[in-house]
KOLVEX-86140 format. One record per residue (C-alpha): chain; y, z, x; residue in three letters. Coordinates in steps of 0.001 Angstrom, whole numbers, plus 500000, padded with zeros to 6 digits. Layout:
REM residues N
SITE  kette       Y       Z       X  rest
SITE      A       Y       Z       X   ALA
...
***
This chain:
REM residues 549
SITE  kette       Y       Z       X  rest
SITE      A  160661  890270  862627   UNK
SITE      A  162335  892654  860053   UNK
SITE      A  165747  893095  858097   UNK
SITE      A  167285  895786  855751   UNK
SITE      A  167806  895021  851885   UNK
SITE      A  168768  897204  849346   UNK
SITE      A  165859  898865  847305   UNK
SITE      A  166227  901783  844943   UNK
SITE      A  169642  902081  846012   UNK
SITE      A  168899  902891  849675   UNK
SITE      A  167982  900427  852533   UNK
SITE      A  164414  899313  853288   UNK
SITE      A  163526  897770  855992   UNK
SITE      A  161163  895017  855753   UNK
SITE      A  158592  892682  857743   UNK
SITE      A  158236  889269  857854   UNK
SITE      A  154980  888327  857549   UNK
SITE      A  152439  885417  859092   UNK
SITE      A  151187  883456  856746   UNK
SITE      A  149093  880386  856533   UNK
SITE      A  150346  876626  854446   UNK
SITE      A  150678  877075  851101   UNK
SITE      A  150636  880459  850645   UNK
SITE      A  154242  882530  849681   UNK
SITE      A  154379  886468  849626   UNK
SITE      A  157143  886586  846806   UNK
SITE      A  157413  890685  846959   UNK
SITE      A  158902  892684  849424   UNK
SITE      A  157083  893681  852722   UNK
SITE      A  157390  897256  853847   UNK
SITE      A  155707  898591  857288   UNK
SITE      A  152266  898801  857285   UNK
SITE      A  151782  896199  854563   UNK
SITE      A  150967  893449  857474   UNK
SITE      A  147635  895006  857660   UNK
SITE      A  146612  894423  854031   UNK
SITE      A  148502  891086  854228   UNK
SITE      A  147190  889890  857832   UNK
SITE      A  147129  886292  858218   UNK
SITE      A  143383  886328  858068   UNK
SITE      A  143090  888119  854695   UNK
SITE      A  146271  885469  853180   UNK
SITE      A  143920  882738  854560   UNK
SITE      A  140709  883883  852693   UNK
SITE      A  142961  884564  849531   UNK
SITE      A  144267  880835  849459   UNK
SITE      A  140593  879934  850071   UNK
SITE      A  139032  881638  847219   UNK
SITE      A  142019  880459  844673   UNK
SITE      A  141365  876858  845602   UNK
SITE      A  138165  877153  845302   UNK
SITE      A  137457  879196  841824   UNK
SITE      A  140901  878730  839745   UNK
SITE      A  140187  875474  838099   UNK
SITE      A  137177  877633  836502   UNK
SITE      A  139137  880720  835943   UNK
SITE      A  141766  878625  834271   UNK
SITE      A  138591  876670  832322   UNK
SITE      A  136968  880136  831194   UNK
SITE      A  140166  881779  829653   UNK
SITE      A  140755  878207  827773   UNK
SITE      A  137085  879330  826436   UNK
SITE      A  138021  882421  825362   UNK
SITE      A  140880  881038  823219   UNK
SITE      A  138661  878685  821839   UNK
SITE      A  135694  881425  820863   UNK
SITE      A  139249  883538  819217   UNK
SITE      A  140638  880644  817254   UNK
SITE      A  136717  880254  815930   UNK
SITE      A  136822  883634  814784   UNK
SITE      A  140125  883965  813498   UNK
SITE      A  139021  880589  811350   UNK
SITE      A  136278  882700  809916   UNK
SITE      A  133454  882746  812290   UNK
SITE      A  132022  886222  813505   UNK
SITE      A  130344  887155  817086   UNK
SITE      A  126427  886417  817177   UNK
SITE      A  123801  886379  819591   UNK
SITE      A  123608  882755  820649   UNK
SITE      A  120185  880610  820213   UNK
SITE      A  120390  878766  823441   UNK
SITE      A  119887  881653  825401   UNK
SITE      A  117113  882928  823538   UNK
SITE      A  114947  882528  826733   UNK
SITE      A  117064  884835  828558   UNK
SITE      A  116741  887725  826017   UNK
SITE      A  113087  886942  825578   UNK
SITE      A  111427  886537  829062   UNK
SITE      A  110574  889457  830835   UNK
SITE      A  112793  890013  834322   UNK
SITE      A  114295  892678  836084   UNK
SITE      A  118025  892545  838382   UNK
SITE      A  117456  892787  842034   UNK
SITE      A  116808  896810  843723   UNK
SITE      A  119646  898505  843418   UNK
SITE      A  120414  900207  847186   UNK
SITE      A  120233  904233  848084   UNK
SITE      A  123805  905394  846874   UNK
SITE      A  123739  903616  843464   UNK
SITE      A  120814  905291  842487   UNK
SITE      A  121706  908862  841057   UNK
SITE      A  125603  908259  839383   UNK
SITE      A  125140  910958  837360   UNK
SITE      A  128914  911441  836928   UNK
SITE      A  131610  908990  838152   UNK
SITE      A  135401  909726  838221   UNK
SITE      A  137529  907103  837664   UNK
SITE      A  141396  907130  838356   UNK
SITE      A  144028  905134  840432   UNK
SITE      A  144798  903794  843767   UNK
SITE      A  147530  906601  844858   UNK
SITE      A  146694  908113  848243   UNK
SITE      A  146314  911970  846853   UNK
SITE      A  144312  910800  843927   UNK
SITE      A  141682  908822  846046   UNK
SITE      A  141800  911653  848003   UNK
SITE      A  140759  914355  845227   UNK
SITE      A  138975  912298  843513   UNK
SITE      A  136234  911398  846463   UNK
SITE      A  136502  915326  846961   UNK
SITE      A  135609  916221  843714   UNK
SITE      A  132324  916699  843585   UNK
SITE      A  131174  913740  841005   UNK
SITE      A  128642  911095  842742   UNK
SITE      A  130970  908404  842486   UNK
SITE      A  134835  907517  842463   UNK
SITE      A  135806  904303  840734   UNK
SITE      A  139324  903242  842054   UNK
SITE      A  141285  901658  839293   UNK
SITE      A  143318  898589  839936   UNK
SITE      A  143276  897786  836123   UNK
SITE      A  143534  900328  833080   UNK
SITE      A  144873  903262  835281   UNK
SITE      A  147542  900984  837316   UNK
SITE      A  150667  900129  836873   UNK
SITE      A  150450  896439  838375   UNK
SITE      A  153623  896887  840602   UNK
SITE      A  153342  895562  844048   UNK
SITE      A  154246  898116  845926   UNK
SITE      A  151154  900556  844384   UNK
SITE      A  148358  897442  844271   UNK
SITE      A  149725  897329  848624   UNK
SITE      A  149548  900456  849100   UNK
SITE      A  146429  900908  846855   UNK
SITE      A  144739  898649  849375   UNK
SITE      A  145961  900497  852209   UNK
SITE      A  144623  903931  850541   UNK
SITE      A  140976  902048  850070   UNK
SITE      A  140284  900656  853526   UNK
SITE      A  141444  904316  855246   UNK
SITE      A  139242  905720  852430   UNK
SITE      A  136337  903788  853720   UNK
SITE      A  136661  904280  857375   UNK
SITE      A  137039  908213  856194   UNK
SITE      A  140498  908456  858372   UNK
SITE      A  142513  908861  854814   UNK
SITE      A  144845  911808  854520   UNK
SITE      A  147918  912800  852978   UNK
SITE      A  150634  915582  853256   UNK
SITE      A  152547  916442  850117   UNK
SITE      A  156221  915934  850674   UNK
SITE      A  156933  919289  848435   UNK
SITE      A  154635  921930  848880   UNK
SITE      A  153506  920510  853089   UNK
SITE      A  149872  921026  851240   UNK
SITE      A  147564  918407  853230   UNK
SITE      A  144555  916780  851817   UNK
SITE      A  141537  915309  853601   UNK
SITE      A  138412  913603  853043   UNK
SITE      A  135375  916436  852989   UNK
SITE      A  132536  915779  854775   UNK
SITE      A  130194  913991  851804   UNK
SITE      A  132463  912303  850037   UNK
SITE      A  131683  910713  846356   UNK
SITE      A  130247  906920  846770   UNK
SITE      A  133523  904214  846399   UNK
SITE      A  133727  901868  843708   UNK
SITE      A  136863  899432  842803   UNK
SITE      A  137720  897953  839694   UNK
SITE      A  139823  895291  840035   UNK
SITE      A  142125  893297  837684   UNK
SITE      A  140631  891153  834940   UNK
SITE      A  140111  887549  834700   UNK
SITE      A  143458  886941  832471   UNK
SITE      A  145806  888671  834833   UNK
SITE      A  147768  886842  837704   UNK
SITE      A  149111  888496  840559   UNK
SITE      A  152889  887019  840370   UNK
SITE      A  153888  887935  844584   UNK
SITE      A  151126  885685  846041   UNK
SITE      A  151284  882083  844916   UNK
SITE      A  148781  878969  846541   UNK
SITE      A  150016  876031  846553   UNK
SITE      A  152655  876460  843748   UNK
SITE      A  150695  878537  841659   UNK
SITE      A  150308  882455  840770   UNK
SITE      A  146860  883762  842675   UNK
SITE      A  144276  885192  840044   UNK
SITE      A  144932  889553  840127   UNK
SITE      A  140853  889337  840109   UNK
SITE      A  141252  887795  843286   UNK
SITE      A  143626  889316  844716   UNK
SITE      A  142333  892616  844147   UNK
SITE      A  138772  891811  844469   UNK
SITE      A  139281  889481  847710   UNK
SITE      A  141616  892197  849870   UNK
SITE      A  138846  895118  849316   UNK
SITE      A  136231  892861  849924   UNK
SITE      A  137541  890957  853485   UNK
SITE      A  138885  894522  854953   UNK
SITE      A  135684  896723  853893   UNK
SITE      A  132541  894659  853491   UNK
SITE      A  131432  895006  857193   UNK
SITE      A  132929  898199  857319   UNK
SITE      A  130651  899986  854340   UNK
SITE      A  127369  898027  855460   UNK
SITE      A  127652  899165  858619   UNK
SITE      A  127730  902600  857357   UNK
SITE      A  124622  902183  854819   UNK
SITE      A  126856  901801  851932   UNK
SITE      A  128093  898374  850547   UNK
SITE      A  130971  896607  848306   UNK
SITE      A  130511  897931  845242   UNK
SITE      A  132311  897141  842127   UNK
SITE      A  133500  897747  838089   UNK
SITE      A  133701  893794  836366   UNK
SITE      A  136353  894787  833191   UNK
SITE      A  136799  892836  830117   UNK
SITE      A  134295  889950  830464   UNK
SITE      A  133825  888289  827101   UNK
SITE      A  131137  885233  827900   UNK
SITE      A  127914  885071  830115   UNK
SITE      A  129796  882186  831852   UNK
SITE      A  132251  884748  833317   UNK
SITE      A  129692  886710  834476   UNK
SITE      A  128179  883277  836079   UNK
SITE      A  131998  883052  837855   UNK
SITE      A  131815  885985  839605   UNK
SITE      A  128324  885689  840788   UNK
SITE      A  129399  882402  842559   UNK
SITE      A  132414  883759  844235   UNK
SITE      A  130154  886779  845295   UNK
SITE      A  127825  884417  847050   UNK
SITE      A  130532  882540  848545   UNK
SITE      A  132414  885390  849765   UNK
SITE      A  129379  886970  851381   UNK
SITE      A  128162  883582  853172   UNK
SITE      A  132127  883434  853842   UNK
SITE      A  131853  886604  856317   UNK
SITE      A  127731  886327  856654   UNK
SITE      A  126834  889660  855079   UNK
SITE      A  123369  889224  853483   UNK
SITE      A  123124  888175  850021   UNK
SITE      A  123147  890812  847617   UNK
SITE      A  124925  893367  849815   UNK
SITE      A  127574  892869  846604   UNK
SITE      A  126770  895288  843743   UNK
SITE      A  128953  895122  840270   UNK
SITE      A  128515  896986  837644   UNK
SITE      A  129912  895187  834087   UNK
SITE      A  132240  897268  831702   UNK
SITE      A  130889  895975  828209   UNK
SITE      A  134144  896692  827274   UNK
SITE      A  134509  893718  824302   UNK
SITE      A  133048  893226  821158   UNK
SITE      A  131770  889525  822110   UNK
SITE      A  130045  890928  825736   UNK
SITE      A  127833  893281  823469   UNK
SITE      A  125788  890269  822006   UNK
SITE      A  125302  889079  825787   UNK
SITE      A  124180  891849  827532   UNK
SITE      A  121055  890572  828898   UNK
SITE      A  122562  887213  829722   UNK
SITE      A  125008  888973  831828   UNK
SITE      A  122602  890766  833470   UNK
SITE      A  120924  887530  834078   UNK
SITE      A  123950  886231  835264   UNK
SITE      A  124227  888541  838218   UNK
SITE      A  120904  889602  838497   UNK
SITE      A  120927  889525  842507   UNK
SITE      A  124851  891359  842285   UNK
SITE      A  123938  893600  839489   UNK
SITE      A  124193  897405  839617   UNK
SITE      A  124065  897906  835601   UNK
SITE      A  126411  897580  832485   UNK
SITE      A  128768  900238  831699   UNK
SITE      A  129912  901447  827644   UNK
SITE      A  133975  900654  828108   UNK
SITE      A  134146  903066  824633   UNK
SITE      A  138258  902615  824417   UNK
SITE      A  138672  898729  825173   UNK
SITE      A  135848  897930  822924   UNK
SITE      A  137591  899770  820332   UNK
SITE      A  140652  897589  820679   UNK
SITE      A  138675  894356  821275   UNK
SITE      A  136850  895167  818208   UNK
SITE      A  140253  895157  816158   UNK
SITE      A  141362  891968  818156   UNK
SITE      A  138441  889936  817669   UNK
SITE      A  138449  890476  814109   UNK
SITE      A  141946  890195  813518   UNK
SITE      A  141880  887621  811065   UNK
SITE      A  139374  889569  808668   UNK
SITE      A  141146  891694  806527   UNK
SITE      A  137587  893608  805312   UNK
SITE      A  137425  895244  809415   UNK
SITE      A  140198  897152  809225   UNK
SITE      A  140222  900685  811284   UNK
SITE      A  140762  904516  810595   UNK
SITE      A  142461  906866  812399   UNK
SITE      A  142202  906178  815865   UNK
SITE      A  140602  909892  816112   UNK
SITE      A  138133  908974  813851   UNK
SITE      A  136822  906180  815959   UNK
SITE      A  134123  908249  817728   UNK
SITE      A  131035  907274  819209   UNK
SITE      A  129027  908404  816401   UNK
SITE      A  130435  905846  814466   UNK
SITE      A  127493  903692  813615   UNK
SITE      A  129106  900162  815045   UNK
SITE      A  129998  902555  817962   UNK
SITE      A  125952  903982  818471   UNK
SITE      A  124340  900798  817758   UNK
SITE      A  126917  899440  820723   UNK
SITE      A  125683  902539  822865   UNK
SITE      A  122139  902131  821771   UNK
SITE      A  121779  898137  822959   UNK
SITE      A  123710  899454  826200   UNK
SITE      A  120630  901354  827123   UNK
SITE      A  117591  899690  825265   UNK
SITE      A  118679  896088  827300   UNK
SITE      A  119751  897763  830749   UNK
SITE      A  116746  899324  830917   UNK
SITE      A  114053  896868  830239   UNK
SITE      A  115986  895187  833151   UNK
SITE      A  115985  897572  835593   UNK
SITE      A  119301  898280  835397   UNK
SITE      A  121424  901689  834773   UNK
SITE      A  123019  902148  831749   UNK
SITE      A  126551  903942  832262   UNK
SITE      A  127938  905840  829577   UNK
SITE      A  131639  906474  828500   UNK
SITE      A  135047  908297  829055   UNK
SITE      A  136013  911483  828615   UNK
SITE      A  139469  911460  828666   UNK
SITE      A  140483  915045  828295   UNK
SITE      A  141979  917124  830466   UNK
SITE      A  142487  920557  831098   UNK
SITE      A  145547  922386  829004   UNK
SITE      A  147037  925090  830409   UNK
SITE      A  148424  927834  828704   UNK
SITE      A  146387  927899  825427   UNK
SITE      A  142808  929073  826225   UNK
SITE      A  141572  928200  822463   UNK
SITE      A  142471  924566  822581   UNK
SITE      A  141295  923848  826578   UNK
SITE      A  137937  925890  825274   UNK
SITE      A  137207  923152  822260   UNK
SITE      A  138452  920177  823981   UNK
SITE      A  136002  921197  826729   UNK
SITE      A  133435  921757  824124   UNK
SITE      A  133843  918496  822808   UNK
SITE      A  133116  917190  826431   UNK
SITE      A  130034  918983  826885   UNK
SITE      A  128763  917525  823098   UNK
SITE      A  129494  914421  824193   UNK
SITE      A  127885  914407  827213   UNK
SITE      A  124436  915903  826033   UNK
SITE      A  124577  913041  823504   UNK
SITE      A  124993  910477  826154   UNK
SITE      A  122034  911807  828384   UNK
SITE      A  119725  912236  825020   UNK
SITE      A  120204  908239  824272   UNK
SITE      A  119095  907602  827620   UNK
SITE      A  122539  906693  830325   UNK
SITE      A  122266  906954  833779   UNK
SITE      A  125441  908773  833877   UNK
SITE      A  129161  908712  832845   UNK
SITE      A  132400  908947  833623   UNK
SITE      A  135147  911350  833527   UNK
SITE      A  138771  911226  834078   UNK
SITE      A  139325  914945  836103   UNK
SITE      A  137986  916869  837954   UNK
SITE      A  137451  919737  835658   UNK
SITE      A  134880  918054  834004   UNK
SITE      A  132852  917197  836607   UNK
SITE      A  130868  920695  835925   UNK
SITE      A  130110  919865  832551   UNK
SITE      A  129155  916435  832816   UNK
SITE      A  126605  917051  835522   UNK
SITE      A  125202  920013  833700   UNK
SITE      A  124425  917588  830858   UNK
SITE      A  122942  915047  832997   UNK
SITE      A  121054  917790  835287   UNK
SITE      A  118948  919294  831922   UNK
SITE      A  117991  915860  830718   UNK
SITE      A  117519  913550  833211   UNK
SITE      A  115876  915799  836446   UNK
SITE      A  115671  912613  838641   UNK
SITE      A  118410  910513  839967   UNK
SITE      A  118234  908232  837070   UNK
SITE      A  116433  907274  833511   UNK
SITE      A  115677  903726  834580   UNK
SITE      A  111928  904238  834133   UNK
SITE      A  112166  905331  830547   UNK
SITE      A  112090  902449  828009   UNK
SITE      A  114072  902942  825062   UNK
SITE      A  113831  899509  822863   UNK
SITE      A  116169  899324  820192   UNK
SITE      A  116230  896489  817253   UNK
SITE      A  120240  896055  817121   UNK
SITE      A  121461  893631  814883   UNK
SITE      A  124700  891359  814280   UNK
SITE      A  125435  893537  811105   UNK
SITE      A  124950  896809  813183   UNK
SITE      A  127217  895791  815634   UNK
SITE      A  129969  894759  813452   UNK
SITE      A  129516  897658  810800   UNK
SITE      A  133314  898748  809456   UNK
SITE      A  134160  902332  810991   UNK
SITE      A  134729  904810  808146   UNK
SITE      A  137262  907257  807971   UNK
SITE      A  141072  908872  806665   UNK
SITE      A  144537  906403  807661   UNK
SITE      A  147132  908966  807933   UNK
SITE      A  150234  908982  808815   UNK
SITE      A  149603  911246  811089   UNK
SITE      A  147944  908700  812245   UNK
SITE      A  150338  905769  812765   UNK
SITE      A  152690  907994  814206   UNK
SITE      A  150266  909223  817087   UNK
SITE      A  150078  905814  817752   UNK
SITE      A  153471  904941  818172   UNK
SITE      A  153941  908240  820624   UNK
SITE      A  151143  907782  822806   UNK
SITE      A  151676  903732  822949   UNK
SITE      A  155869  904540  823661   UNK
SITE      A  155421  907175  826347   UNK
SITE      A  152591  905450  828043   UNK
SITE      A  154272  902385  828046   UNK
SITE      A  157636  903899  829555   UNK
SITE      A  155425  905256  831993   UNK
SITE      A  153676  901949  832894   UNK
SITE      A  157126  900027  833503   UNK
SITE      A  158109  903053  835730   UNK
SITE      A  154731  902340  837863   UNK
SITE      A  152542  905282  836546   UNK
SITE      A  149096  903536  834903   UNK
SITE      A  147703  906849  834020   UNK
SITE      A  149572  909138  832078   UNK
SITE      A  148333  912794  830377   UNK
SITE      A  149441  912765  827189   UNK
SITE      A  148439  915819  824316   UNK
SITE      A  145286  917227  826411   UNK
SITE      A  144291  913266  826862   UNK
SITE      A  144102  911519  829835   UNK
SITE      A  145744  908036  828634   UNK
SITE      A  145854  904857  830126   UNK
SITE      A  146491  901011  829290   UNK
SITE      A  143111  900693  826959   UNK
SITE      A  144260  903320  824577   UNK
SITE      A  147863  902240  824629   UNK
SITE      A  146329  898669  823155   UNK
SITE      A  143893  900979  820895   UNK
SITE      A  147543  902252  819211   UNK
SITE      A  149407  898673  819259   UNK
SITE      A  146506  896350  817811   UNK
SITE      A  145326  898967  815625   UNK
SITE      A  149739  899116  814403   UNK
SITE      A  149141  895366  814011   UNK
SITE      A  145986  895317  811941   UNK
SITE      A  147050  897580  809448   UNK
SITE      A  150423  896036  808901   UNK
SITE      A  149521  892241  809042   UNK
SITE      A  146865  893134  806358   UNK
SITE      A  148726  895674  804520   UNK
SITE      A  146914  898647  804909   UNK
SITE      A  146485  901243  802943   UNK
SITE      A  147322  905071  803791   UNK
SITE      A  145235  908016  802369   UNK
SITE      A  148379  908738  800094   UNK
SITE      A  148543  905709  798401   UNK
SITE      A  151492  904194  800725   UNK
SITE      A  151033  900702  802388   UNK
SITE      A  151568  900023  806291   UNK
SITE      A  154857  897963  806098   UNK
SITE      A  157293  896766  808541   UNK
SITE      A  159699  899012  807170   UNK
SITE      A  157521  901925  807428   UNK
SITE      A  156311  901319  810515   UNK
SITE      A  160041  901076  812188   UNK
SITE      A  161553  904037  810709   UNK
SITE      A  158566  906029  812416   UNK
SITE      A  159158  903788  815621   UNK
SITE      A  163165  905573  814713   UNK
SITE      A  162085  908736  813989   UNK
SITE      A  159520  909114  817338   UNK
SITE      A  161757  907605  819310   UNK
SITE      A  164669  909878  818748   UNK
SITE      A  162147  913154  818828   UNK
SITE      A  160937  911584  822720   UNK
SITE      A  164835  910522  823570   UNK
SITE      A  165997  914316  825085   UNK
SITE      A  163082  914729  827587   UNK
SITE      A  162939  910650  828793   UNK
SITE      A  164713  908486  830470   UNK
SITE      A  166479  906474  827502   UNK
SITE      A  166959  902678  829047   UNK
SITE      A  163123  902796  830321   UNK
SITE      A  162362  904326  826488   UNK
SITE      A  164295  901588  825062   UNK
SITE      A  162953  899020  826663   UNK
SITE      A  159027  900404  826355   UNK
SITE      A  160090  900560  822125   UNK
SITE      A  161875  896766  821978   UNK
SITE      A  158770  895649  823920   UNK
SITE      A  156304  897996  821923   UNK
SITE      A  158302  896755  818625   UNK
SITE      A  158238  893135  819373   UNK
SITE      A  154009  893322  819736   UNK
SITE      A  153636  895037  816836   UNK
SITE      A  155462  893147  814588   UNK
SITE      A  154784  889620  815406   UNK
SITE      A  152986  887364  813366   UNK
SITE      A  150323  886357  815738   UNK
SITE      A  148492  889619  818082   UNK
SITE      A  149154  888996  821672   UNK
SITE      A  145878  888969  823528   UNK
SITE      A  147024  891772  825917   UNK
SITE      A  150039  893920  826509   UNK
SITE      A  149577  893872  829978   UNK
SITE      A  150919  890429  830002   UNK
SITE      A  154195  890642  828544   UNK
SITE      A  154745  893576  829558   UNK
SITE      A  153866  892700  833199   UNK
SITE      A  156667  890107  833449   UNK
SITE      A  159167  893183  832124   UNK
SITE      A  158008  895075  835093   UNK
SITE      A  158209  892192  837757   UNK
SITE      A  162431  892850  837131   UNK
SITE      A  161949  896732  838277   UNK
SITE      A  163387  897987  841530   UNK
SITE      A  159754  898166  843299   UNK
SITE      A  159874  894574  843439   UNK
SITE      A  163168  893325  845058   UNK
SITE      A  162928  892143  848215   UNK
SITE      A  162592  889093  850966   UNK
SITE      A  160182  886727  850026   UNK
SITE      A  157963  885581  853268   UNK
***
């Protein structure tokens, strides 16, 4: 059964959709999105939500409590009840025949041509980005899903509209890996019983009912990026709906295989706990560099003796930044594990040979670092980097992995939480407030990954350049010239910027990215993530009117 309504000012037409009690599909449903949404697939969503949302909903009620701690004075530790964990001497389970040499994952979003490329490009592995690099609007996390389970049956393909250019899989493709939403988002279309489904779920649950069989069967398996877990016990979470899920649709245990972004400040004084945690799931931690800069400056929002530099300055050899790096390694490997290194985030730039030759140059230094401390591998953001991240990796580490080289490292609270050093310009603030405006107008328009200045930008910088706005005006900053970060100051930049982007943007989604960009920055408490306000802002675009099923 279908209808017409009235989307982007042209008619759609929609399909009803089969669904089982209790569950409502609240966006609209375009042809082909019964396949994602089958009955089946609904049924196992309601399933998981009433079986692991009372938990969810108890773990982020954790989280607030560990943040009200430290924002009453308390700092991030390693914990003495765990002791054991850190102490005894265990390894995760074997990690299977693709997950063994990542020398150099891409990462990017769900968008048929980019999966596309992206498994083309040459790195070992793709990691498909429902979080950071996607703008949460239904129509791209359906159609993401669609992309994903034609990726894995190798039938994807795609004809530009434009140019009539048509792009297939190649024969050896990179090995598939999905990041899906974190624990505080909720996926607003699909409610259970009353009540929004968890994103994680949603996300994680689709991939995982559609594919599992599918990429088994093919000597491959459901493999997966955790983001943004802050406790051990979330790590516990998704180890128990892993089990579940595979006894669910009786694939063997294990055949699940995450890999955790330590990606917050309080994860990096857990790391063997959440390797504990998953040790029969685990395929290794990942260093997260750009969300554990901005969930260093959240955590410690309330101490006014943290605040940050320059978000330029905030490199990796920043000694809270190598000791981070360091622990990555030193724990992974005792366990058995592969330790993952960073982003590059660069990108080609065209037209000026000078600049594209020392932004690449900064790649390649970055690289060689990150194969000299001991990672199995890292990531990039395009292609043009693949090159020089594998010939890093390929002079330092000769076998698929460094696994089998120890590297202990004594990191300590202080080390950890050691104040980054450098100028606060503003130069500074004002690259903030243009990369966290245009990526912002981008997100509510649907695009989660958006080159900006020779950077490849998505939603963890864009809360880099809001929290880091925040810090330094809720504890009066300092600039290098003597000027303090005010409210004033800080909105006649926001004036200034906005009326230098104005001429080459579309003003009312501008507007609307500055009054919600403003409204962050200057309110007396610091929202825990943009993504959540500025999720409900998108929920009123175009992409989601439509029949509710």
């Amino acid at each position: 059964m279908s209808k017409l309504i009235l989307w982007n000012d042209r008619e759609v037409r929609v399909t009803r959709l089969d669904v089982p009690d209790g569950v409502r599909i609240l966006g609209s449903v375009k042809p082909g999105y019964a396949r994602v949404l089958s009955e089946a697939a609904l049924r196992f969503l309601a399933d998981l939500h009433r079986r692991f949302e009372a938990d969810r909903q108890a773990l982020l009620e954790q989280r607030r409590g560990a943040q009200r701690a430290y924002d009453h004075g308390e700092l991030p530790d390693f914990d003495p009840a765990t002791a054991s964990i850190r102490d005894d001497d265990w390894t995760i389970a074997a990690l299977p025949a693709d997950l063994l040499d990542r020398r150099v994952e891409i990462t990017g979003p769900v968008d048929r041509k980019m999966v596309i490329n992206a498994l083309n490009c040459g790195a070992r592995c793709f990691m498909a980005d429902f979080e950071d690099a996607t703008s949460p609007t239904w129509s791209n996390l359906v159609e993401g899903q669609h992309n994903l389970m034609d990726a894995v049956r190798r039938s994807i393909s795609f004809v530009h509209p434009n140019t009539g250019k048509h792009y297939a899989l190649v024969d050896d493709p990179a090995v598939l890996l999905v990041r899906p939403r974190g624990l505080h988002l909720e996926e607003a279309h699909v409610e259970v019983d009353g009540q929004r489904l968890s994103a994680s779920l949603f996300d994680f649950g689709l991939y995982f009912f559609h594919n599992a069989v599918h990429l088994l069967a093919t000597g491959s398996g459901p493999y997966l990026y955790l983001p943004k877990l802050e406790h051990h016990a979330e790590a516990h979470w998704w180890n128990n709906v892993f089990t579940y899920v595979q006894q669910a649709i009786d694939v063997p245990h294990g055949s699940i295989k995450a890999t955790v972004l330590i990606e917050t400040l309080p994860a990096a004084f857990q790391l063997d706990e959440i390797l504990w945690a998953l040790r029969d799931h685990s395929a290794g931690l990942n260093c997260g560099r750009w969300d554990y800069i901005f969930s260093y400056i959240k955590t410690l929002r309330a101490h006014g003796g943290y605040l940050t530099p320059d978000r330029g300055h905030i490199t990796m050899t920043q000694p809270f930044m190598a000791a981070y790096t360091a622990r990555v390694v030193s724990v992974c490997h005792r366990r058995g594990a592969p330790a993952m290194g960073g982003m590059a985030a660069q990108i080609p730039i065209k037209g000026d040979r000078a600049a594209n030759e020392a932004a690449f140059e900064r790649v390649r230094a970055d690289k060689e670092r990150e194969a000299r401390l001991g990672h199995d591998g890292t990531w990039v953001a395009h292609p043009g980097l693949v090159p020089i991240a594998q010939h890093a990796f390929d002079v330092v580490m000769p076998g698929p992995n460094q696994i089998g080289h120890r590297r202990p490292a004594e990191v300590t609270q202080a080390d950890l939480l050691q104040v980054p050093r450098g100028p606060r310009t503003e130069e500074g603030l004002r690259i903030n407030v243009r990369v966290a405006l245009q990526y912002l107008a981008a997100w509510l328009s649907g695009s989660g990954c958006v080159p900006l200045y020779g950077l490849m930008e998505d939603a963890a910088t864009a809360e880099i350049s809001r929290t880091q706005l925040w810090q330094w005006i809720h504890h009066r900053a300092e600039l290098d010239d003597g000027r303090m970060v005010t409210l004033d100051l800080f909105r006649r930049i926001l004036d200034d910027e906005l009326g230098q982007l104005r001429p080459d943007a579309d003003g009312a989604v501008l507007d609307a990215a500055a009054r919600l960009f403003e409204a962050l920055v200057t309110d007396e408490r610091l929202h825990s993530f943009l993504t959540l306000p500025a999720y409900e802002q998108l929920r009123q675009s175009p992409q989601h009117v439509g029949a509710s099923s």
